[in-house]
N, C-alpha and C positions, 0 to 999 in steps of 0.2 A: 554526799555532794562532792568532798575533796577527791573520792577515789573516783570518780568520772572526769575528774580535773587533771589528776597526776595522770589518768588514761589518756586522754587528750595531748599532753605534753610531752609523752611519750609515744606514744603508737603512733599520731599523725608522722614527725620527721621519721620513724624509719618507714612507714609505709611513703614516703617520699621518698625518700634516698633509693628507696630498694627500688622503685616504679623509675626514676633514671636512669639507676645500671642497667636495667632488663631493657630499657629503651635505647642504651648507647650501645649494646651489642645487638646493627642490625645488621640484615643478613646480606650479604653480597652477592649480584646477579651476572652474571656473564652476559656480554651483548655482542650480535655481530659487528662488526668493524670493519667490512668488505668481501666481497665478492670476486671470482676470478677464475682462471682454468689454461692451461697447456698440457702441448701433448696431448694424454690419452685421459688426464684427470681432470677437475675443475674440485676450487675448495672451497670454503667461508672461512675465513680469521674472526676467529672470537677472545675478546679484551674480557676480563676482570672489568668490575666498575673502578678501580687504584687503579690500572692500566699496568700496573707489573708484572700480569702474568697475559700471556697470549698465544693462545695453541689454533691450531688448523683442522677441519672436517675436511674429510678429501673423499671423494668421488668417483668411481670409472666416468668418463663423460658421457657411456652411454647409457649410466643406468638412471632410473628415474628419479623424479626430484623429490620425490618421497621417499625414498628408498632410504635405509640406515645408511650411516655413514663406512667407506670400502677401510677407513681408515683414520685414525685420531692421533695427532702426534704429542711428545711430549710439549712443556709448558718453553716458553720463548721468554725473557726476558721484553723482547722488544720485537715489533710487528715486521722490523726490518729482516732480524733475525728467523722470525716464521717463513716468509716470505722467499729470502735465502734459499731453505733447507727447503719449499718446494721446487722452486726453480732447479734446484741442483738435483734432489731427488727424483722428484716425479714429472718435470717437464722437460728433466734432460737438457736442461739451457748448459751452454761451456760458457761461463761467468768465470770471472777472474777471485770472486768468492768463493768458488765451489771448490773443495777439497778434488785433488787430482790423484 
């Protein structure tokens, strides 16, 4: 009877403990964030669920809406900065941001 007891007193908390950590690493989904297109492309801005990271699906505008993406850029700090780098790259805007 004691050793179903000292089982008890032991095994519940670490089967607790252990059932939190595996619950506090959950997983992170990316979500769109907006919709948009100049020039010849059209993209989606997609956030992290932290918002720290934010990259761009870019499009020829004429291909279809199903179609894979013409193009994936690297990660953005910040949706300003995604935004930015298509203007200046792919819509060709003369922004006073755009590297010259």
């Amino acid at each position: 009877m004691k050793l179903i007891q000292i089982l008890k007193v032991a095994v519940i908390p670490v089967l607790t403990v252990l059932s939190l950590l595996s619950a506090s690493n959950k997983v992170l989904a990316d979500y769109l964030t907006s919709q948009g297109g100049g020039g010849n492309y059209r993209y989606e801005l997609w956030s992290s669920d932290d918002n720290n990271h934010y990259y761009l699906k870019i499009w020829s505008s004429e291909a279809s809406p199903n179609s894979d993406a013409y193009s994936t850029t690297r990660t953005f700090t910040s949706s300003r900065e995604a935004l930015i780098d298509f203007d200046c790259n792919y819509a060709k805007r003369n922004l006073p941001e755009c590297p010259r």
